[in-house]
C-alpha positions in Angstrom: 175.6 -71.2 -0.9 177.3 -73.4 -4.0 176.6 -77.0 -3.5 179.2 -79.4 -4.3 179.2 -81.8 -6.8 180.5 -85.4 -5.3 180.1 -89.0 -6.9 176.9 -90.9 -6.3 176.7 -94.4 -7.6 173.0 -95.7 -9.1 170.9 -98.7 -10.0 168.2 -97.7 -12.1 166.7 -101.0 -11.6 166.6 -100.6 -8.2 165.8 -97.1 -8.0 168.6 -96.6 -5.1 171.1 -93.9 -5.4 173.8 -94.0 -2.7 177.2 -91.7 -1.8 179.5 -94.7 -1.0 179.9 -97.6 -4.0 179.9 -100.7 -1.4 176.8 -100.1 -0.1 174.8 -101.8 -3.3 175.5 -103.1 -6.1 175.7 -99.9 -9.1 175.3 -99.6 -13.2 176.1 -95.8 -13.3 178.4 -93.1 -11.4 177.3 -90.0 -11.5 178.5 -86.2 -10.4 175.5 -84.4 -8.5 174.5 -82.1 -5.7 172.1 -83.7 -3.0 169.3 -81.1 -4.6 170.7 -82.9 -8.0 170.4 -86.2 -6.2 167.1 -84.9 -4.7 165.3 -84.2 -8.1 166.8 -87.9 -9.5 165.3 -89.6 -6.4 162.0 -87.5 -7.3 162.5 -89.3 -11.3 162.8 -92.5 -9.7 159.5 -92.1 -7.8 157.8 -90.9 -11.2 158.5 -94.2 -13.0 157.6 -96.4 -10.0 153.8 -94.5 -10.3 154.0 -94.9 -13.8 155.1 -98.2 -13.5 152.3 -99.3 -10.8 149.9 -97.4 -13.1 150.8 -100.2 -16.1 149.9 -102.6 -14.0 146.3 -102.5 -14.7 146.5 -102.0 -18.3 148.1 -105.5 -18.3 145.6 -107.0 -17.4 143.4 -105.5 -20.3 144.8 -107.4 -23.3 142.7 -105.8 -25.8 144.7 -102.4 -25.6 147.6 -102.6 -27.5 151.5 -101.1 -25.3 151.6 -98.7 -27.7 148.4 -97.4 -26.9 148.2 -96.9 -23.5 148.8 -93.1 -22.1 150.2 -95.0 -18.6 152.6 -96.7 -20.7 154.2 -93.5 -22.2 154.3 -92.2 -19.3 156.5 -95.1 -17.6 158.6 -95.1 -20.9 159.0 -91.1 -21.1 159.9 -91.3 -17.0 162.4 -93.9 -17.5 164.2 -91.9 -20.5 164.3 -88.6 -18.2 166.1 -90.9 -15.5 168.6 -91.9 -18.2 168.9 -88.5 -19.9 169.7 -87.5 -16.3 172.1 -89.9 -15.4 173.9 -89.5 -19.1 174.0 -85.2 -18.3 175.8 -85.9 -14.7 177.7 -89.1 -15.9 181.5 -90.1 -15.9 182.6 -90.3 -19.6 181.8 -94.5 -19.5 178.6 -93.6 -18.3 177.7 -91.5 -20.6 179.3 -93.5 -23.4 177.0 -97.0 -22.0 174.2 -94.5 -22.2 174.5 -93.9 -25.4 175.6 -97.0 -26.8 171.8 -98.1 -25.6 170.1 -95.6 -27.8 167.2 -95.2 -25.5 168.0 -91.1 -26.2 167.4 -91.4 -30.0 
């Protein structure tokens, strides 16, 4: 069975990934699957662990961002949700992407 690709709409800040564009408020329209969407939804949930994870080390201000392992691993999650988003992006979404240079 061949899924079809359809629009989905996403706020990265939110984590929320919806089919119709009134439901939230968006930054990025993408082109997915649901197992597409699935897996993206699955990113999301990565960063939030990495980001709860961060927490702590906050609170420790003797060890520098750069290095903490938990922080990596929040910024390394959030650049595969935006390498994801740029790979299934309209052209302006991939063009905002890129204009960010969080892919460099």
């Amino acid at each position: 069975m061949i899924l079809e690709k359809q629009p989905y709409y996403v706020n990265v800040e939110t984590g929320e990934v919806h089919s119709d564009k009134t439901v939230s408020s968006f930054e990025f329209e993408i082109e997915a699957t649901s197992e597409e969407v699935n897996r993206l939804t699955k990113l999301f949930r990565a960063c939030d662990e990495a980001a709860r994870d961060t927490f702590w080390r906050s609170h420790v201000p003797y060890v520098p961002y750069h290095n903490d392992p938990d922080n990596h691993r929040y910024d390394e999650a959030l650049k595969d949700i935006y390498q994801f988003i740029h790979d299934h992006g309209q052209p302006l979404t991939r063009e905002h992407i890129e204009s960010m240079g969080i892919l460099d």
